[in-house]
C-alpha positions in Angstrom: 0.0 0.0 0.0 3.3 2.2 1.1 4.6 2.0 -2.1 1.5 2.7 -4.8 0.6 5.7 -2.1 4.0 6.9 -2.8 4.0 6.2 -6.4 1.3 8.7 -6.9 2.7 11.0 -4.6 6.3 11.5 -6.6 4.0 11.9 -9.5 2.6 15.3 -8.3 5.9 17.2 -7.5 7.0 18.5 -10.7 3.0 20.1 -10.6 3.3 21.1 -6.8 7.0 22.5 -7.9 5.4 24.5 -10.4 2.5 26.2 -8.4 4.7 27.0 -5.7 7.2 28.9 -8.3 4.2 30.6 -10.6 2.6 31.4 -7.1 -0.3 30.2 -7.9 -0.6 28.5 -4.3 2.0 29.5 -0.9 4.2 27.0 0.4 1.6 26.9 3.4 -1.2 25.5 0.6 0.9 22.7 -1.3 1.4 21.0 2.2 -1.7 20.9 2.5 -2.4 19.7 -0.6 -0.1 16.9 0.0 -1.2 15.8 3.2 -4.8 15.8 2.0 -3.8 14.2 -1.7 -1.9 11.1 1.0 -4.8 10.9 3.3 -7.4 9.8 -0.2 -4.3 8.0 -1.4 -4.4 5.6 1.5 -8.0 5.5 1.3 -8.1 4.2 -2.1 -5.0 1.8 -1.4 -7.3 -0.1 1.3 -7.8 -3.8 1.0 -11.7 -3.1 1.0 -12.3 0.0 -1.6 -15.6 2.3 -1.3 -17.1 4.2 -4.1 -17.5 7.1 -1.6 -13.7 7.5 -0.8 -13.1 7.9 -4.9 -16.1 10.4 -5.0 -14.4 12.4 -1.8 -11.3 12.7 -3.3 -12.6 13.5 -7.3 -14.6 16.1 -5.1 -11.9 17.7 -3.7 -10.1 17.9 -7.0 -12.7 19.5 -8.9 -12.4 22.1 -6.3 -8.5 22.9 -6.3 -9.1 22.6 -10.1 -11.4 25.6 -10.0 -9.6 27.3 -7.4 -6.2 27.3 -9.6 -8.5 28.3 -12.7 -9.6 31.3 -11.1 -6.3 32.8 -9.3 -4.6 31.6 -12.4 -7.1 34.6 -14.5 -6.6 36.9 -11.1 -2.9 36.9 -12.1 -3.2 36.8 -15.4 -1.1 33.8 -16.1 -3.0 32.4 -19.0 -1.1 33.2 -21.7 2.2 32.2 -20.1 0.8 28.9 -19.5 -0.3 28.0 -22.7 0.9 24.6 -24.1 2.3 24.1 -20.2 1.6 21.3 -18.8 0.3 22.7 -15.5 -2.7 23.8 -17.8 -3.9 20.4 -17.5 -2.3 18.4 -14.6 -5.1 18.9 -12.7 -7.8 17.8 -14.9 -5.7 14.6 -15.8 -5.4 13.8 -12.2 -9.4 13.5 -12.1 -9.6 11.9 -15.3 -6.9 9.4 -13.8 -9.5 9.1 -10.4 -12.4 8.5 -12.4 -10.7 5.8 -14.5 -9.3 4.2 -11.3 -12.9 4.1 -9.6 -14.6 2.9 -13.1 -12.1 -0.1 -13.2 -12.6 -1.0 -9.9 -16.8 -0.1 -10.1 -17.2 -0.8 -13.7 -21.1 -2.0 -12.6 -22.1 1.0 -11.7 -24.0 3.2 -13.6 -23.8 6.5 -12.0 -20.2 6.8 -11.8 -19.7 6.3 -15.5 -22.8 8.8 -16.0 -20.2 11.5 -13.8 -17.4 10.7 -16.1 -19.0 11.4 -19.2 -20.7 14.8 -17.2 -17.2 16.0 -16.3 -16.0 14.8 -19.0 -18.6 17.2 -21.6 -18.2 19.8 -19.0 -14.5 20.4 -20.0 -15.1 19.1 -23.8 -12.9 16.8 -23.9 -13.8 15.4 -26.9 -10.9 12.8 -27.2 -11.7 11.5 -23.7 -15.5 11.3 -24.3 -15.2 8.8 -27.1 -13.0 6.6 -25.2 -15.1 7.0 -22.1 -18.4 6.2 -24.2 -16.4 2.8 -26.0 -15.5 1.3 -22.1 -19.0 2.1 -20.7 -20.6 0.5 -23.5 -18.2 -2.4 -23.4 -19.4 -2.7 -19.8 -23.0 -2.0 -20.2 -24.3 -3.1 -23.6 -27.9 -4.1 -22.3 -28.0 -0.1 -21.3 -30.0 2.1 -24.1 -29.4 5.3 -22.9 -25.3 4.7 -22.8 -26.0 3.7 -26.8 -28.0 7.0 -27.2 -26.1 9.2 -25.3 -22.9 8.5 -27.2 -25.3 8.7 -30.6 -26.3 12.2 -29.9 -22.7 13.1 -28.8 -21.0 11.9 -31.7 -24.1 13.4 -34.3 -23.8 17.1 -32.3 -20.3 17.6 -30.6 -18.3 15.4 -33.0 -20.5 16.4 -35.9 -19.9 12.4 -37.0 -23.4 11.1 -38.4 -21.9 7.7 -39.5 -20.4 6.7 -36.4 -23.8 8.1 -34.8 -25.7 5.9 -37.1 -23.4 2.8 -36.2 -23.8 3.0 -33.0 -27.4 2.9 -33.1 -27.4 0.2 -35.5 -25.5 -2.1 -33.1 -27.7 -1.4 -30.4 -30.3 -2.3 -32.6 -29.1 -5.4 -33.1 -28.7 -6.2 -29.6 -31.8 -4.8 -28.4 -34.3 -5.1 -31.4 -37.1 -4.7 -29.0 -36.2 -1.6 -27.2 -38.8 1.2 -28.4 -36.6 3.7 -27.4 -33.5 2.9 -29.3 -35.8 2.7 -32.9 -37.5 6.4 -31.6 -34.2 8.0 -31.0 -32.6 6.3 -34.2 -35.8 8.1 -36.7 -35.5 11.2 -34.9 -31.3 11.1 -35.4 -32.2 10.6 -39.2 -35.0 13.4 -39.4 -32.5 16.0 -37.6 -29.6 14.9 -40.0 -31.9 15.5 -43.1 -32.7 18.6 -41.5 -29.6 20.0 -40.9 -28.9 19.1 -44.8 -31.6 21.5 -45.8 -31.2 24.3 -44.2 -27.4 23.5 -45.0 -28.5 23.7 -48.9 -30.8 26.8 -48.2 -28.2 29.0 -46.7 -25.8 28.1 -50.0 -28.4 29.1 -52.8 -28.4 25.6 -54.0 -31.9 25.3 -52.8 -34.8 27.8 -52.8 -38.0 27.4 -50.3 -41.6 28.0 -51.4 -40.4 30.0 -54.6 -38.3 32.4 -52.8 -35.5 34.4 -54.7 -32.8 33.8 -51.6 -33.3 31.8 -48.1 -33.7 34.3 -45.0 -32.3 33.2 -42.0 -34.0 33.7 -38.9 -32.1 35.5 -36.6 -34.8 36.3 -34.3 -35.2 34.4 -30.4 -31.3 33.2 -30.6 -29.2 33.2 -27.5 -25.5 33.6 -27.5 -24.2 29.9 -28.7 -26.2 30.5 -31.9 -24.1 31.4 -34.8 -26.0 34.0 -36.7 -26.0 33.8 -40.6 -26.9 36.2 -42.8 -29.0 36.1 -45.7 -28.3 34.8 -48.9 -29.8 36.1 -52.5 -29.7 34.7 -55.7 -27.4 38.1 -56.6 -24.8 37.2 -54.7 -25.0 33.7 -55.4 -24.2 35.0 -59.2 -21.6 37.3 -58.0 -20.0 34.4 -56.8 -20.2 32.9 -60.1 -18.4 35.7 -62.6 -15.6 35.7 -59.5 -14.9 32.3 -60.1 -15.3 32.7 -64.2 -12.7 35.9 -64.0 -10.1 33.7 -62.0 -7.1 32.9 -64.2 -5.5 29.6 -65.2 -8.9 27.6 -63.2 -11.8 26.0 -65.4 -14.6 26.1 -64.6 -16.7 22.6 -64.3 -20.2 22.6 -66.1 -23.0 20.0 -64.9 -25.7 19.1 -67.5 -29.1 19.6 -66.3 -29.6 16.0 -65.2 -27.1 16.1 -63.2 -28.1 19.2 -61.9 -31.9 17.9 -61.8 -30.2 14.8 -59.3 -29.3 17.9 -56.9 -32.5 19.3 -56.4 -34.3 18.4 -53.1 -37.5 17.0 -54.9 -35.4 14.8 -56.9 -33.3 13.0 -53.9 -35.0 10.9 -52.1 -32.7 11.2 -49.2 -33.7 14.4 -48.5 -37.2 13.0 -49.2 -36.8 11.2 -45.8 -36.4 7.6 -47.2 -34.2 6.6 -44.5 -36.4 8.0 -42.3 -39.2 5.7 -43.8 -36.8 2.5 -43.3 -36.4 2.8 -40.6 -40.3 3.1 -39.5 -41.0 -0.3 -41.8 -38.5 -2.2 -40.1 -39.1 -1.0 -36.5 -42.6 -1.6 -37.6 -41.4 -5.4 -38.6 -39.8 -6.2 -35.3 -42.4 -4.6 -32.9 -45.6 -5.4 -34.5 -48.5 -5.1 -32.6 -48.0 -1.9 -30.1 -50.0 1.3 -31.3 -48.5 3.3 -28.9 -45.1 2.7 -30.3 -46.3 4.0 -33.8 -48.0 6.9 -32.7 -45.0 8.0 -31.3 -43.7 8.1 -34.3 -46.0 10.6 -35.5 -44.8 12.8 -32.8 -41.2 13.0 -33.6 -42.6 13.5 -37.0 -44.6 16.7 -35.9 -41.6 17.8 -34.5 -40.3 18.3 -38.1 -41.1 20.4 -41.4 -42.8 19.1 -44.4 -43.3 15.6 -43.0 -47.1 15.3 -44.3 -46.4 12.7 -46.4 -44.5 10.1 -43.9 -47.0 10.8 -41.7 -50.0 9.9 -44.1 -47.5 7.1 -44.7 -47.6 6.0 -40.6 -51.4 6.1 -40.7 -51.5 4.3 -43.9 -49.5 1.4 -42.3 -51.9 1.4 -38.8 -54.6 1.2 -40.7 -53.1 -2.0 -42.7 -52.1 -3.8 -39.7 -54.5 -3.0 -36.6 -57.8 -2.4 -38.4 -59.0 -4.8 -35.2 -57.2 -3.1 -32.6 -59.8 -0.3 -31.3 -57.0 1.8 -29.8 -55.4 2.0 -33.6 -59.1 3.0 -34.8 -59.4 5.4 -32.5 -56.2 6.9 -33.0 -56.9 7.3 -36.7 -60.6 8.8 -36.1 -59.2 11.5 -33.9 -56.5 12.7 -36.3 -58.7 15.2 -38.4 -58.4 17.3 -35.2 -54.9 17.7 -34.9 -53.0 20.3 -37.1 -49.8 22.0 -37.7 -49.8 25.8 -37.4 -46.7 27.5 -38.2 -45.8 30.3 -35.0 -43.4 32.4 -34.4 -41.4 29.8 -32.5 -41.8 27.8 -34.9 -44.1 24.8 -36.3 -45.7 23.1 -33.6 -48.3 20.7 -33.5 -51.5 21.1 -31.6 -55.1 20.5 -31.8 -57.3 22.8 -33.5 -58.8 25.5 -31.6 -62.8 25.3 -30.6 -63.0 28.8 -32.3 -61.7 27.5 -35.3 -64.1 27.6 -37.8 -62.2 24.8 -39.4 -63.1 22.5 -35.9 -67.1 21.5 -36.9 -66.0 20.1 -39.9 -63.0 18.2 -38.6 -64.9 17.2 -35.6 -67.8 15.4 -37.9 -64.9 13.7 -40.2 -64.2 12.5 -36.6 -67.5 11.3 -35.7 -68.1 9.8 -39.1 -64.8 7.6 -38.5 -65.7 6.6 -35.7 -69.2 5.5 -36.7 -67.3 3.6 -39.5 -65.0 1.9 -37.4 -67.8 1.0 -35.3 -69.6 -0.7 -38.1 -66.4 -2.6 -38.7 -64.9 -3.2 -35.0 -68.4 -3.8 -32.7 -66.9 -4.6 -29.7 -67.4 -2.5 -26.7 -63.8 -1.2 -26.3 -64.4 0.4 -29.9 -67.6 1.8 -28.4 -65.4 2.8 -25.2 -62.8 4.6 -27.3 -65.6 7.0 -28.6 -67.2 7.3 -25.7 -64.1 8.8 -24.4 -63.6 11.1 -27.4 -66.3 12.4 -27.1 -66.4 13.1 -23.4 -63.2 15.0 -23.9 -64.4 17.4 -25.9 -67.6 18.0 -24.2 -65.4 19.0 -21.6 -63.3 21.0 -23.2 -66.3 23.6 -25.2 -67.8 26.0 -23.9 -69.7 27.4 -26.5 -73.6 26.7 -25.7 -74.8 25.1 -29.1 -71.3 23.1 -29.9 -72.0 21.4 -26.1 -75.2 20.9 -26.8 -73.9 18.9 -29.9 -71.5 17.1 -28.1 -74.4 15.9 -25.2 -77.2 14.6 -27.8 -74.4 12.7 -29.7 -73.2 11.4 -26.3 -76.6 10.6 -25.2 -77.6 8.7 -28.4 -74.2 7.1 -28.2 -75.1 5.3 -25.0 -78.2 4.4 -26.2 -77.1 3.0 -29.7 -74.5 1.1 -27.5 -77.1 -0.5 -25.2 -79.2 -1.2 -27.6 -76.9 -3.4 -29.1 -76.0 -4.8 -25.8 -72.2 -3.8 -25.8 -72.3 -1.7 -22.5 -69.2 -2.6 -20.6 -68.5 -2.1 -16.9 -66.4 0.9 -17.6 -69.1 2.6 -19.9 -71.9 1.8 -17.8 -69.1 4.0 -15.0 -68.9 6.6 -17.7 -72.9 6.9 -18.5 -73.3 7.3 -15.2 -71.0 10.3 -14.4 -72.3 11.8 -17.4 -76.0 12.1 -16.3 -74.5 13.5 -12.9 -72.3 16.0 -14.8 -75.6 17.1 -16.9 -78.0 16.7 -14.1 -80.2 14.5 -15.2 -83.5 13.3 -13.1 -82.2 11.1 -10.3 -84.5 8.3 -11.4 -82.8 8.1 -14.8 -79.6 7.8 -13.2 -80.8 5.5 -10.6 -82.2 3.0 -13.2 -79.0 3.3 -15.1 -76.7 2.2 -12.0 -79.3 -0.7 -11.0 -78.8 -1.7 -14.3 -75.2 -1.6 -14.7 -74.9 -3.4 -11.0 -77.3 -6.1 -12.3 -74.7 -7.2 -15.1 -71.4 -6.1 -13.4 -71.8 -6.4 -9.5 -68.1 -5.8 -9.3 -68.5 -2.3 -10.1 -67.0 -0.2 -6.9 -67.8 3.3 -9.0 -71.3 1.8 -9.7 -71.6 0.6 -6.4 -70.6 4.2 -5.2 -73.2 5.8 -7.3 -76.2 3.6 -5.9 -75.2 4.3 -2.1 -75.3 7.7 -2.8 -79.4 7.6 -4.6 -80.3 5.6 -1.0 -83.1 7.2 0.4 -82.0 6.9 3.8 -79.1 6.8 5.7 -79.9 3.2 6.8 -80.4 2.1 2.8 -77.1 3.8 2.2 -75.1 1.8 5.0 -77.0 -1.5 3.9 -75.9 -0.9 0.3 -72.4 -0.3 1.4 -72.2 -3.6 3.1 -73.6 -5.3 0.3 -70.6 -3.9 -2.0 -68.0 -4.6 0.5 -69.5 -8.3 0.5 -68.5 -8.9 -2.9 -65.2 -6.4 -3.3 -63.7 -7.0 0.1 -61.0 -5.5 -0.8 -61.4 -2.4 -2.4 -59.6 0.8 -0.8 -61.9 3.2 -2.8 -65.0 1.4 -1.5 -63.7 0.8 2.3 -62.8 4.8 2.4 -66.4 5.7 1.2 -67.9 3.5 3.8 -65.9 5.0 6.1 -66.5 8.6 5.5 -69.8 7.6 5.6 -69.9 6.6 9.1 -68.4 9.5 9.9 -70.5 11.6 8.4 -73.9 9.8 10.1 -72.3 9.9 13.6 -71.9 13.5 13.0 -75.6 14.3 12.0 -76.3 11.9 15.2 -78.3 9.6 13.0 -75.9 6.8 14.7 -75.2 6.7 18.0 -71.6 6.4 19.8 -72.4 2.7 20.3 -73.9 1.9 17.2 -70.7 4.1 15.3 -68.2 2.2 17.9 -70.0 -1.6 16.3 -69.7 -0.4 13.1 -66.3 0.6 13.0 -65.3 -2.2 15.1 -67.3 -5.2 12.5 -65.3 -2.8 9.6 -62.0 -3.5 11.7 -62.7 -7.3 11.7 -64.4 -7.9 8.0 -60.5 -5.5 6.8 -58.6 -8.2 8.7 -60.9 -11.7 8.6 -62.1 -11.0 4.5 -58.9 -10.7 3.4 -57.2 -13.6 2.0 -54.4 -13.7 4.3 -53.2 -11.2 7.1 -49.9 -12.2 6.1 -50.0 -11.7 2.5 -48.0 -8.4 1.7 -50.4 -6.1 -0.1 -50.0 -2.0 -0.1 -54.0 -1.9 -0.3 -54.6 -4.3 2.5 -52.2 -3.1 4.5 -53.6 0.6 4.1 -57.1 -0.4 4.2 -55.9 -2.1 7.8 -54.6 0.8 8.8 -57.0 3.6 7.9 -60.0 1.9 9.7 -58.1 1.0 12.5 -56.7 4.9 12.9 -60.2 6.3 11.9 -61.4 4.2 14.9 -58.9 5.4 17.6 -59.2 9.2 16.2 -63.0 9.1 16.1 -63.0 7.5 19.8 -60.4 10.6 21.4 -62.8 12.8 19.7 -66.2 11.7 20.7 -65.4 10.2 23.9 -61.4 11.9 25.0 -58.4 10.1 25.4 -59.4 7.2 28.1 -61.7 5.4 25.0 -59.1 6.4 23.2 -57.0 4.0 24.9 -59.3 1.2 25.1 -60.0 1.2 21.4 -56.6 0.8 20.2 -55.9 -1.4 23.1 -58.9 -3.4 21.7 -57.3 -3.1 18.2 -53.9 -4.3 18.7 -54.9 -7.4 20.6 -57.8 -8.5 18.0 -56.6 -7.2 14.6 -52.5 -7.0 14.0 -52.7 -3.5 13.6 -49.7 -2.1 11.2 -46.2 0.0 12.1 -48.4 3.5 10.5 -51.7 2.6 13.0 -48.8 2.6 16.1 -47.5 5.6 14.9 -51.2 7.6 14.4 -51.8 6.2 18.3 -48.6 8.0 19.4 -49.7 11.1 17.1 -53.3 11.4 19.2 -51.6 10.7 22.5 -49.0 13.4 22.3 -52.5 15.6 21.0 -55.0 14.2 23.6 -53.5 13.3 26.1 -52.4 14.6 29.5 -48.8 15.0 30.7 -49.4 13.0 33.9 -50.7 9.6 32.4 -49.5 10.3 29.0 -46.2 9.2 28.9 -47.0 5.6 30.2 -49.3 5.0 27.4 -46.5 6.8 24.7 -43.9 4.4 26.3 -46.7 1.5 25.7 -46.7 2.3 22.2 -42.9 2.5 21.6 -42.6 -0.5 23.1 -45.1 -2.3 21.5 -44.0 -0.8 17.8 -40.6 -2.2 18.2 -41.5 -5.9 17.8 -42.6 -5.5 14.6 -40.2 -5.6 11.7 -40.9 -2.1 10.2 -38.1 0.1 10.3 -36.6 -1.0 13.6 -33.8 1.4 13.6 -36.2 4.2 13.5 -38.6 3.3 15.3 -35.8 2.6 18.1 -34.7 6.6 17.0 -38.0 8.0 17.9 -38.6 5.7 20.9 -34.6 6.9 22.5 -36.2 11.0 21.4 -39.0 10.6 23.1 -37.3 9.2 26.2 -34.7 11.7 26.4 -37.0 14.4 25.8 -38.7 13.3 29.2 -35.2 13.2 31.0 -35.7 9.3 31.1 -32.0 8.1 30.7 -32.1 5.2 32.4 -34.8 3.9 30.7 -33.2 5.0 27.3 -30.1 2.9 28.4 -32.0 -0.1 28.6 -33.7 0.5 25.1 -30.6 1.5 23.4 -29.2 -1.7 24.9 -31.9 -3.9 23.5 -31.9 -2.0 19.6 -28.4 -3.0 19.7 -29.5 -6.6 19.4 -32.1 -6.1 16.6 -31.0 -3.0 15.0 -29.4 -4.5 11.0 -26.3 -1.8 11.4 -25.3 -1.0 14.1 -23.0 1.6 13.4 -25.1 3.2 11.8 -27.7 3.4 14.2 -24.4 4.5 16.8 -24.0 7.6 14.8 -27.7 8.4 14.8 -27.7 8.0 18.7 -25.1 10.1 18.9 -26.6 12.7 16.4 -29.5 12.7 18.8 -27.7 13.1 22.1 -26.1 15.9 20.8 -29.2 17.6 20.5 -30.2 17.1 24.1 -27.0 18.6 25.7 -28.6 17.5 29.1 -28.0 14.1 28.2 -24.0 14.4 27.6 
């Protein structure tokens, strides 16, 4: 270890030499330089290395790298040290700390991701592509490495083909990864892109008839290169120059050749490649609409791109005429529209005061009806549904809504009628009628009807308790549900509220509120299939009846029934870690400082034996206790949370954290 520290070490003193003799840093700095450079030496010379101890020490280098940056321009040094090697012996020294750390951590992910950071920070362009080729070689399964380098090499090293080959062999690797054929078609849009504009600023192309291509200089910040424009005069300016210079010829094309030239004539800048790579992305990943119509986004993103776009719907409608999504999808298109800004061209949907929006909205509706024809299934049915919900949501003008709501309503109708109503749409009619206040007893028959064919509606269910026509009908109806979705959180916090909310009006009674919530407290734990199956939704379900319980009790009846409720609670139902904590919670608000503490300590105590975050738990018990002055009671705790606590020295340094904050401990 001795000798590698010292190694490293020898290698810093021509550097050191130099910063003392330029004085850049006093004789007073480069020892400490050195003893702080020997101390991370011998940390990274350990037997057992740690990623932090690399991170420390690349930290600290980054800094002393800044700092000599700076007093370097303070003393104006940086034209003397042009070409010197001190220019750069610090920035090789973290280079050299984060190749050490990535050999040693090549698995992990972040600290390459900081090496390429720094790494574009400084543009070290030379560095980057070696960096990229060794994370890449380490991580081949990773996308965004393959991307990343891509995008680097297309816009920093201004190299398309190796952009394109490195895309291509992550293809081939990953053939399924959506995100590696996106990024590819957008590379290839952008390149084609560039070309234009490229052939636009030179004269060799003219846009929409124009004489000379205008560059807009307008909304550029300061990294933007601003070009000037170009006009056919000059263009032929340029030409007599280069006819008047001596001893050159001058090479004629014929007009074919000059025809092949012409944007309209290449099909490069046509986007074929573009369109390539659509088909076969489209070859390999088949069946997923979403993955095509993001497509058409990147599309949208670009100029003139009508065509290929036409061309991606073409293709959906080839391959997925049975997939209702992909129909629905194609119905709504006639809405969208690209309208050119002063930001650009951006894509968006058509404006309500449009007048172009009534006729685009009935080419939607009359696709729609067509694909329904074709594709009579309910989740066609659902997809218009839908559609059409979101824009009567979104108008406001009276007789367009008024549209929107007859074609919704004779939607629903046509699609009961021919006995396609699914559970969701049956959801949807129902929050439609409420939304457009229709007579209670139309909606009523609606929800019994719905509920007679899918019983396993919670929202429908929902809907029904809240028609009751008393609060006794409403409970009864919300037992009913819970019989046959036991284990619905949306259903159990209705039910809930709803107990609540009759206690409150003193339609129950404490007693009869205290059965109820005590039967909810057993049907949450004995309904479910097991108590020690690990569910989020049971678990919460657990727990917000069991803390409604104990908060409703301090409430209604103070802290004493407090206390016998969740007393009740933890020896009948196996309440969670969260229902411990809300007991603590409405004992420190509740209750008194003269019993309080024994009941607090209760909790604590009974809180550590479960397995939820025992070393906080053990935290908050040992704050509490000191906070009372109880130290020999935290002794014995801290004592036992040593023998269960996973890390202990880590839990050490929290105790210690916390005594320091209750000086009357130390």
């Amino acid at each position: 270890m001795a000798e590698s520290v010292q190694y490293y070490l020898e290698r810093m003193i021509p550097e050191l030499e130099a910063l003392e003799k330029k004085h850049i840093f006093s004789p007073v700095e480069i020892k400490s330089i050195i003893k702080k450079r020997t101390n991370f030496e011998y940390a990274l010379q350990r037997r057992i290395k740690q990623k932090i101890d690399f991170l420390r020490s690349i930290e600290y280098e980054i800094n002393l790298e800044d700092l000599r940056r700076k007093r370097v321009k303070r003393l104006g040094l940086q034209d003397a040290l042009k070409g010197d090697n001190l220019q750069y012996s610090g920035a090789k020294r973290i280079y050299n700390l984060f190749r050490r750390a990535t050999i040693k951590f090549t698995g992990d992910i972040s600290l390459w991701l900081q090496y390429i950071d720094y790494a574009k920070k400084n543009k070290a362009n030379n560095i980057l592509s070696g960096i990229f080729v060794q994370a890449i070689q380490f991580h081949p399964m990773n996308a965004s490495l393959w991307i990343m380098a891509a995008t680097w090499e297309n816009e920093y090293n201004s190299n398309m083909a190796a952009a394109r080959i490195l895309l291509q062999r992550a293809l081939r690797l990953m053939p399924q990864n959506q995100q590696l054929w996106h990024e590819y078609f957008r590379l290839e849009l952008i390149y084609i892109e560039k070309i234009k504009l490229r052939r636009r600023v030179l004269g060799i192309e003219k846009e929409k008839g124009e004489d000379a291509m205008e560059v807009d200089n307008e909304n550029v910040d300061d990294n933007t290169i601003q070009l000037p424009a170009v006009t056919g005069e000059d263009v032929s300016k340029w030409e007599e120059d280069e006819n008047d210079d001596k001893g050159k010829k001058k090479r004629t094309l014929d007009e074919k050749n000059i025809a092949k030239l012409e944007e309209s004539n290449n099909p490069i800048l046509q986007g074929l490649l573009a369109k390539i790579i659509y088909d076969n992305a489209i070859d390999t990943i088949p069946n997923d609409i979403e993955f095509r119509k993001k497509f058409v986004d990147i599309y949208r993103e670009f100029t003139n791109t009508e065509t290929h776009i036409q061309h991606v719907y073409d293709t959906i409608r080839r391959d997925m005429s049975d997939v209702p999504a992909a129909r629905g999808f194609l119905a709504a298109r006639h809405l969208f529209v690209i309208t050119k800004k002063e930001e650009g061209k951006k894509t968006q949907y058509i404006s309500v005061n449009d007048p172009a929006f009534i006729p685009a909205l009935k080419l939607c509706v009359e696709e729609f009806d067509e694909a329904i024809k074709e594709l009579n299934i309910s989740e066609m049915w659902e997809q218009y549904v839908k559609f059409l919900l979101n824009w009567f949501s979104l108008v406001s003008e009276a007789n367009l809504k008024l549209y929107l709501c007859k074609l919704l309503q004779k939607t629903f109708k046509a699609c009961k009628k021919a006995n396609k109503m699914s559970m969701e749409l049956y959801e949807l009619w129902t929050s439609f009628m409420v939304d457009i206040k229709e007579e209670k007893e139309d909606i009523e028959r609606i929800v019994k009807q719905g509920l007679d064919v899918y019983p396993g509606s919670v929202k429908l269910w929902i809907k029904r308790a809240e028609f009751a026509s008393d609060d006794e009908e409403q409970l009864e109806l919300y037992n009913r549900a819970l019989e046959l979705n036991p284990d619905s959180l949306l259903l159990w916090t209705e039910y809930k509220d709803c107990i609540l909310a009759q206690s409150k009006k003193q339609v129950l009674d404490l007693e009869e509120t205290e059965k109820l919530f005590f039967k909810a407290c057993e049907k949450a734990t004995l309904l479910l299939p097991s108590v020690l199956t690990s569910s989020a939704d049971r678990n919460y379900i657990k727990q917000m009846l069991q803390s409604s319980f104990v908060e409703w009790a301090a409430k209604a009846k103070g802290i004493d029934f407090a206390r016998i409720v969740y007393k009740k609670i933890i020896k009948n139902f196996y309440p969670t870690y969260s229902f411990f904590m809300k007991c603590i919670e409405i004992e420190n608000k509740y209750g008194d400082a003269k019993t309080g503490p024994e009941f607090v300590e209760y909790l604590y105590d009974r809180t550590t034996r479960l397995e939820d975050d025992k070393e906080g738990t053990y935290i908050s018990y040992l704050a509490y206790l000191y906070s009372q002055k109880k130290f020999q009671m935290a002794n014995i705790v801290y004592s036992r949370a040593c023998k269960e606590v996973p890390n202990k020295d880590a839990f050490d340094i929290r105790v210690q954290k916390l005594k320091s904050t209750h000086t009357s401990v130390l």
